[in-house]
C-alpha positions in Angstrom: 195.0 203.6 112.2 191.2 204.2 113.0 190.7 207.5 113.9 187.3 206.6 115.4 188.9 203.9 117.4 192.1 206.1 118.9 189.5 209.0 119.7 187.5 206.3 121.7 190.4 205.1 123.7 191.4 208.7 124.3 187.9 209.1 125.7 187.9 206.4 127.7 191.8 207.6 129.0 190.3 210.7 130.0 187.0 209.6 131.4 188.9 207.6 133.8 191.6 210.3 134.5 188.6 212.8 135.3 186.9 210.4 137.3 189.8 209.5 139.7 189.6 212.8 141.1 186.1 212.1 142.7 184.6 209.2 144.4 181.4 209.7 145.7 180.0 207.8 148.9 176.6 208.5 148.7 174.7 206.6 146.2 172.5 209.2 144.6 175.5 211.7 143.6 177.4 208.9 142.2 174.0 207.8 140.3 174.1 211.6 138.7 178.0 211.8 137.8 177.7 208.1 136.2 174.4 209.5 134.3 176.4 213.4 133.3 179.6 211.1 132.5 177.6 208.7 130.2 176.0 211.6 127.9 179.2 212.7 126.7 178.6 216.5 128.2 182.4 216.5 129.3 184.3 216.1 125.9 183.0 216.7 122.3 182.0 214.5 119.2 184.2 213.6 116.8 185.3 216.4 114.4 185.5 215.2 110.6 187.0 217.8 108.5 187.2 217.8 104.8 190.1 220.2 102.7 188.7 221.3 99.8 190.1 221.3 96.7 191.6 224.5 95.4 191.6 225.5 91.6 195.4 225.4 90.3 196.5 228.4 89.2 200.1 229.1 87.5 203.7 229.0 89.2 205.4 231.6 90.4 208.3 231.2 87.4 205.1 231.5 85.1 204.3 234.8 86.4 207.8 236.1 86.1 207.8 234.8 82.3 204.3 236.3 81.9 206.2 239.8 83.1 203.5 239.7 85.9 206.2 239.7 88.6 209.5 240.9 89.1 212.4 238.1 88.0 213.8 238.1 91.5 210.4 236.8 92.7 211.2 233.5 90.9 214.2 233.0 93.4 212.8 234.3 96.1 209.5 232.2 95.9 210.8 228.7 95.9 210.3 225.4 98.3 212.9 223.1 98.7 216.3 225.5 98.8 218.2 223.9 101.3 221.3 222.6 101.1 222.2 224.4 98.1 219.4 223.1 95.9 218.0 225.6 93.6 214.1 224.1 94.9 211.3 224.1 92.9 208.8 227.5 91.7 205.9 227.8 94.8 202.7 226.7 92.6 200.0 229.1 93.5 196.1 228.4 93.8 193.6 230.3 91.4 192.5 232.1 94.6 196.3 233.6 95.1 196.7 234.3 91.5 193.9 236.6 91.0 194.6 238.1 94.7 198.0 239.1 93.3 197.2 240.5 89.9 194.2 242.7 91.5 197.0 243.7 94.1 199.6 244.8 90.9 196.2 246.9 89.3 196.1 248.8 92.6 192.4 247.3 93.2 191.6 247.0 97.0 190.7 242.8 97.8 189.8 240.5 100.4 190.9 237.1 100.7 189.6 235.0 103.2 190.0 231.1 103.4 190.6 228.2 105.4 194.2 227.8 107.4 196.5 226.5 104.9 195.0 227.6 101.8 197.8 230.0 101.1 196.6 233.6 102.5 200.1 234.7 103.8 202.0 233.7 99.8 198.7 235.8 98.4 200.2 238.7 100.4 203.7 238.4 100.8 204.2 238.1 96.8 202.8 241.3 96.0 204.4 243.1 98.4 207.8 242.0 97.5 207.2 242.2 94.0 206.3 245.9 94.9 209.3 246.4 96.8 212.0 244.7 93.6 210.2 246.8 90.9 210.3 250.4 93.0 213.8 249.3 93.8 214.8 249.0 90.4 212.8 252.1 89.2 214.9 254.1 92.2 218.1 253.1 90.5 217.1 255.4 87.6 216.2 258.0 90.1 212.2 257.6 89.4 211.0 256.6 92.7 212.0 256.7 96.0 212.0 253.2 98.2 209.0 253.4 100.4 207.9 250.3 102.6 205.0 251.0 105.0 204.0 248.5 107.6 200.4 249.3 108.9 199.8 246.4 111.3 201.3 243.2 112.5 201.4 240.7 110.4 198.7 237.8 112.6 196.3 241.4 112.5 196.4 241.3 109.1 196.1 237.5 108.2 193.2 237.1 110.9 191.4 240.5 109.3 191.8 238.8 105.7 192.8 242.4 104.6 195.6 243.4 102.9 196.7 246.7 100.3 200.2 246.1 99.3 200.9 248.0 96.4 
């Protein structure tokens, strides 16, 4: 398909659509519609958009063999379970890596990125690595289970803040 092409066609769709809502007798306001029409004002220019390419960083199974997260984490942060299938280890970005291990020091971060670019894992890993590992220290009557939510979750992800352990 040519993207150029079907966004043209759509154009002309529309054009057409907006126009049959008018239809001007005198001469001089149909002149200045046909002239507003044919500068484009009423739809915008074709948006090209480029993903970037994001550094690899390890899998979630490598952090767990690295003892940088909690064993359960490899379970618990797979793709592909369904059905009964085991799925594979959610590979991480650089980006979400080093988010997470400044998380488990206790450093305060910011991560902001483009949609898609794996924000939400960056913050959800921590927190329930946090969560197995005070879990397990509780069983041996160290720590107390504490889980604090301090503001809905779209907040957080649109503030590109987050302090989870």
């Amino acid at each position: 398909m040519d993207a150029f092409s079907f966004r043209n066609q759509v154009i002309r769709d529309y054009e057409q659509f907006a126009r049959s809502f008018t239809n001007p007798r005198a001469e001089d306001i149909r002149i200045y519609l046909d002239a507003e029409y044919g500068t484009g004002r009423y739809w915008p220019s074709p948006l090209i958009q480029v993903n970037p390419f994001f550094v690899a960083g390890q899998n979630v199974e490598q952090l767990v063999a690295n003892r940088g997260l909690h064993p359960e984490c490899a379970h618990i942060f797979r793709f592909g379970k369904e059905g009964g299938k085991p799925g594979v280890p959610a590979s991480l970005h650089k980006h979400q890596q080093e988010a997470i291990t400044r998380c488990q020091a206790g450093e305060s971060y910011v991560l902001t990125t483009g949609t898609g670019s794996g924000k939400s894992l960056s913050y959800f890993i921590p927190i329930f690595d946090a969560i197995l590992k005070r879990k397990e220290l509780a069983e041996f009557g160290e720590y107390r289970m504490q889980v604090r939510v301090m503001a809905a979750f779209d907040q957080l992800s649109n503030s590109g803040e987050a302090k989870a352990c």
